[in-house]
N, C-alpha and C positions, 0 to 999 in steps of 0.2 A: 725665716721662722724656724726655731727648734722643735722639734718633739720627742713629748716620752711617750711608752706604751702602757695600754690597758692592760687587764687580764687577761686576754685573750689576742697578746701582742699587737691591735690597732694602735696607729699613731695618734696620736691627741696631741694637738699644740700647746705648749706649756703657756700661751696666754688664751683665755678663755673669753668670750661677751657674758658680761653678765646684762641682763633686757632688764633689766627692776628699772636701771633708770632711764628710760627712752624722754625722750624731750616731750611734751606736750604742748598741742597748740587749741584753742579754745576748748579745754580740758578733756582733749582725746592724744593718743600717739599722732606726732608730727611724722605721718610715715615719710615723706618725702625728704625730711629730714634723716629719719631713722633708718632709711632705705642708701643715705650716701654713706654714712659711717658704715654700714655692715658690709657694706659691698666693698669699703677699700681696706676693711679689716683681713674677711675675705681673699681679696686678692693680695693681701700680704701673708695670707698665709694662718690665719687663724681656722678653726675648722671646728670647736666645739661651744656652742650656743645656749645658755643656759636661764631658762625661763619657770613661770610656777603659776597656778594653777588661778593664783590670788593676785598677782601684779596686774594691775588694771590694765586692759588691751595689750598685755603683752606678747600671750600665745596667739594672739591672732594679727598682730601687724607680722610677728616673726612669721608666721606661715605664707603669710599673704607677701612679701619678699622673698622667699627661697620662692616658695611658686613662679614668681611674676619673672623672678633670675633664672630661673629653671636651675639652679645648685642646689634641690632640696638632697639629694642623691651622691652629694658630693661632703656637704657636712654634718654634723650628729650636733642634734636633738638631746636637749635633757631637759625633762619637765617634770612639775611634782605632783603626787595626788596629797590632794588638802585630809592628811588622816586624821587631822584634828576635826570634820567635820564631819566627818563617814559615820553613820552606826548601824551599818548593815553591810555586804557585800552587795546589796544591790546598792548600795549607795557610790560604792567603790567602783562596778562597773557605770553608774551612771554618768561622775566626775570624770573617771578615763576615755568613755564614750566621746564627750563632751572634747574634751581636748585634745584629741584625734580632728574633730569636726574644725576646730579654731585654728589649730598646727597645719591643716590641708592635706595630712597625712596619714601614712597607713601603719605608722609605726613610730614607736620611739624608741632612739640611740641609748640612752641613759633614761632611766625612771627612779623618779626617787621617793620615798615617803619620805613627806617633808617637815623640817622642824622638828623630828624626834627632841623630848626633854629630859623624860623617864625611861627606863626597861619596859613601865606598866604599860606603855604608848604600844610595843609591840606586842606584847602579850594579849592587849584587848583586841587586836587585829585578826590573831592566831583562833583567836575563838569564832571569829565569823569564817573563816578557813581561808586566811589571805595568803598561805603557804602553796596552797594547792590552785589558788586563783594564780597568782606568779606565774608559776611551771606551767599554767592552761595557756598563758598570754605569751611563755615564752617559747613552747612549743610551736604555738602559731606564728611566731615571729612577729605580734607587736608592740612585744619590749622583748630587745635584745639585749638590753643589761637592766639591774636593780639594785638600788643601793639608798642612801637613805642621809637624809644633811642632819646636824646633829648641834643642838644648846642646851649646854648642862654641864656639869661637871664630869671628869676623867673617870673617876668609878663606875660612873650609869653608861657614859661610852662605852668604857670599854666590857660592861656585862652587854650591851646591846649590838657590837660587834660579834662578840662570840655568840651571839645568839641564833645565827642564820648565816649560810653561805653566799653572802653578799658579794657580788660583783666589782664595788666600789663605795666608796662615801663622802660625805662633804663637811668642813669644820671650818671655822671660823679661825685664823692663825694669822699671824705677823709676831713684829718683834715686840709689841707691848703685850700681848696675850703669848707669850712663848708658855705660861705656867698656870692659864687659866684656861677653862673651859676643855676638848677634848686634850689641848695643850701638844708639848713635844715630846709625851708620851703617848696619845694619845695614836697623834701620825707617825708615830717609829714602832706601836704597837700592828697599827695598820699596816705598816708596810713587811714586817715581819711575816704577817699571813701573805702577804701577794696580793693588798686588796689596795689600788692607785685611791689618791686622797687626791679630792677636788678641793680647792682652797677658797671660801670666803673672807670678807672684810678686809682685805689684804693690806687695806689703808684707813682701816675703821672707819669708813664711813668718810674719810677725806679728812679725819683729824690727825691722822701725820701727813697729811699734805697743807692745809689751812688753817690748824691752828694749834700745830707748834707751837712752841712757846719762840720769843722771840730772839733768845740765846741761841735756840735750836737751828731757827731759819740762820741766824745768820754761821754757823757754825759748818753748817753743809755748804751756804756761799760761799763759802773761803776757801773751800776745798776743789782741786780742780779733777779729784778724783770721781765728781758724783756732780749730776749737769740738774737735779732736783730731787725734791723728796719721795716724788712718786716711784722713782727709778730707783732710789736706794733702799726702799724697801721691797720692790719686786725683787731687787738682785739679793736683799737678804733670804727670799724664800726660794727662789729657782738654783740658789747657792747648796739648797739639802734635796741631795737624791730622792729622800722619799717622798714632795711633793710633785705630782705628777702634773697640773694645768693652776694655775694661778686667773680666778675670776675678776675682770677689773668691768665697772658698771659706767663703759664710756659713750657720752654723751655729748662729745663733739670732735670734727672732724680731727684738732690740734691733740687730742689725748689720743686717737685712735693712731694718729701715724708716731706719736713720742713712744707709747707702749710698745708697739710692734716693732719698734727699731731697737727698742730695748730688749725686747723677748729673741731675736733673732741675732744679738749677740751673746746673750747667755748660754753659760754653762755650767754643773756642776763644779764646786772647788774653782771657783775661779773669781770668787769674790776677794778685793784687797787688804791687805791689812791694814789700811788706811781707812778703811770703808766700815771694816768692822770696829775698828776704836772710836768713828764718829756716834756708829750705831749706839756702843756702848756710855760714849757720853751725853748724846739725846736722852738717852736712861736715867741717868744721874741727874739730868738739868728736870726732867719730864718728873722727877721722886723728891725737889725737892718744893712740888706743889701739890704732893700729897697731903690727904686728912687722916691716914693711918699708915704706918711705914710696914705697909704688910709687902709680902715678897712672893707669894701663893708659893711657899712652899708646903704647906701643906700639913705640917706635923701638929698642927692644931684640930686637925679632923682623925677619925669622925665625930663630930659632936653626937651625944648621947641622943640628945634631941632633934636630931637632923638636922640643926642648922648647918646652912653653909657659909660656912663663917668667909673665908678667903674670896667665894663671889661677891657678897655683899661689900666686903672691902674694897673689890673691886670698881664696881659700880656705884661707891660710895667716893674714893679717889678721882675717880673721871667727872665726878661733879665738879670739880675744881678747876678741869681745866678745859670747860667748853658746856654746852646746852646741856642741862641738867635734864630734859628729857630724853634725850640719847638712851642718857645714863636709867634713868629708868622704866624706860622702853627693855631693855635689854635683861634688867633685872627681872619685868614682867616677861619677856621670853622665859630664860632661862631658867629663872625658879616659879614666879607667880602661876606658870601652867603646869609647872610638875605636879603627877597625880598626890603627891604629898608635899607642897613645899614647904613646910617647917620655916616658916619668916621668925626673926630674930627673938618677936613675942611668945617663941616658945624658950625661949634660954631661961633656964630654972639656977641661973646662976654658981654651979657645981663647980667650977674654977677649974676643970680640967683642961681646956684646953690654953689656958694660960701657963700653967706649969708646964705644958710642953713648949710654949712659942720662944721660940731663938731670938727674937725683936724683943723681947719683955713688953708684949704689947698687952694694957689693960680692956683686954679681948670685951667682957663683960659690961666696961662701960661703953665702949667706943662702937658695941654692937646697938646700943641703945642708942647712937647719934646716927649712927649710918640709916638705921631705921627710920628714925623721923624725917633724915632727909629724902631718903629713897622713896617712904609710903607715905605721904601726907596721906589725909583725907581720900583728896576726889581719887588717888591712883588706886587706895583701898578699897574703894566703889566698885572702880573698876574694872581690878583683876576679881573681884567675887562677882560680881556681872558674868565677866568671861568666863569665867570657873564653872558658872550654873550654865551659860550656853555651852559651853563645850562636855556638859555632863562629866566635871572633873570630881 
């Protein structure tokens, strides 16, 4: 196993467990199951476990396995507090309480608030005094780092990074998001301050491993440089120095030993040029089943209106080439919860961001299709449901 360091020079294996998806059996964690994967993860060398407050049984089979191994002392803990649910500090201590009791433990390695979407998301925290809660739990030693995962666009990361002396953080990254979301500004922003970027989605969710398109699959088989999809994309992100641990959410024993033989031969700069020309024409095979030939470059924002244009596009694209609620599942993360998310129904038609787009893309109407696909009805229900529970 390789590793890079923290802020505070610990090793971190640059492959991480992500626990979201532990295997279920009569609709609880399959611990016995869940308990071989971790353990030969484990002893190959993994050491950073990453779990959340909301993943059904997952703080508590993971605890109940470091205990029963007695290796809780041996690897780090990250777990998140559900800030979307908090509206008190007493609330914040109760959740942390809580998952102390689940985890078997007296401390957590990594802490993260979780799902930040907005700046507003910290700001409302700051007012119950979650700055001075931090520093009381870190003094004490039962979080020894904090940091915070992150959906939304590069602007709001990066005012939300500079907003606190964070520890670390976590974003969503691979090679089809290199330009959305905190994006490859976002983590070369981060890494600039000295703050290690935890990596999600590494394989979106398993759609560059299973549903490539099928030019794609067969494009990598041919290639003797790259043994599957799952490997050519870990080695396209443990390829850039500034990601520090790459999360993969494995859930059987054959992913657990392919991953780890893959993380224990990497290195930075040591991806092929063979590897990166396949990368780049997945790209090209993957854009020509787009429904807008957007690029998330971005010179179409800000919109006046706060739309965001290049997500939606985004998550407007991805309907084409796989489950359409993926796609806006992700749209309702990363804009439907932001304290303003400006949905496409605010475009008052001003054509500016068309006069700047490099694509000549007819921004105005194409926001009007993405729209209807993204928010039918019932999803419109339902992010203003969640919007009034979550007091957004």
């Amino acid at each position: 196993m390789n590793y890079r360091k923290d802020r505070y020079e610990n090793p971190i294996s640059i492959l991480g467990y992500g626990c979201m998806r532990f295997s279920k059996k009569g609709g609880s964690v399959d611990l016995d199951k869940a308990e071989s994967e971790i353990m030969e993860a484990y002893k190959s060398g993994v050491n950073y476990f990453d779990t959340a407050y909301i993943y059904p049984g997952s703080e508590a089979a993971l605890g109940q396995i470091l205990e029963k191994n007695q290796i809780r002392s041996k690897v780090n803990i990250a777990t998140k507090l559900p800030q979307y649910l908090a509206g008190s500090l007493k609330a914040v201590d109760k959740f942390f309480a809580e998952e102390l009791l689940r985890l078997r433990t007296d401390y957590i390695d990594y802490y993260l608030m979780h799902m930040f979407t907005s700046p507003g998301q910290w700001d409302k925290l700051k007012t119950y005094g979650i700055e001075e809660w931090i520093a009381q739990r870190k003094q004490e030693g039962s979080i020894r780092q904090i940091g915070f995962s992150f959906h939304g666009n590069t602007a709001d990361f990066l005012e939300i990074l500079n907003a606190y002396d964070w520890d670390f953080c976590q974003i969503q990254y691979n090679y089809i998001d290199e330009f959305s979301q905190a994006g490859v500004e976002g983590l070369k922003a981060a890494a600039a301050k000295g703050i290690p970027v935890i990596i999600m989605e590494p394989l979106r969710g398993g759609k560059l491993v299973n549903q490539l398109p099928r030019e794609a699959k067969e494009l990598i088989g041919a290639s003797a440089a790259v043994s599957n999809p799952a490997e050519l994309a870990f080695r396209w992100l443990w390829d850039q120095p500034e990601v520090t641990c790459v999360l993969s959410g494995m859930n059987s024993m054959e992913m657990v030993r392919e991953n780890c033989e893959a993380a224990s031969a990497a290195e930075t700069s040591y991806q092929t040029g063979e590897e990166k020309e396949i990368i780049s024409q997945i790209k090209k095979i993957i854009s020509r089943f787009e429904l807008v030939r957007c690029t998330g470059c971005r010179y179409c924002m800000p919109c006046p209106r706060g739309v965001d244009i290049p997500m939606l596009f985004a998550c407007y694209n991805r309907t084409a080439l796989g489950n359409k609620g993926s796609a806006r599942k992700e749209y309702f993360q990363n804009v439907g919860l932001r304290r303003e998310p400006a949905f496409a129904t605010r475009c008052i038609g001003c054509g500016k961001c068309e006069s700047h787009c490099p694509q000549g893309i007819p921004i105005i109407q194409k926001l009007k299709e993405a729209d209807r696909t993204i928010r039918p009805l019932p999803y419109k229900i339902a992010i203003s449901v969640a919007r009034k529970f979550l007091k957004l």
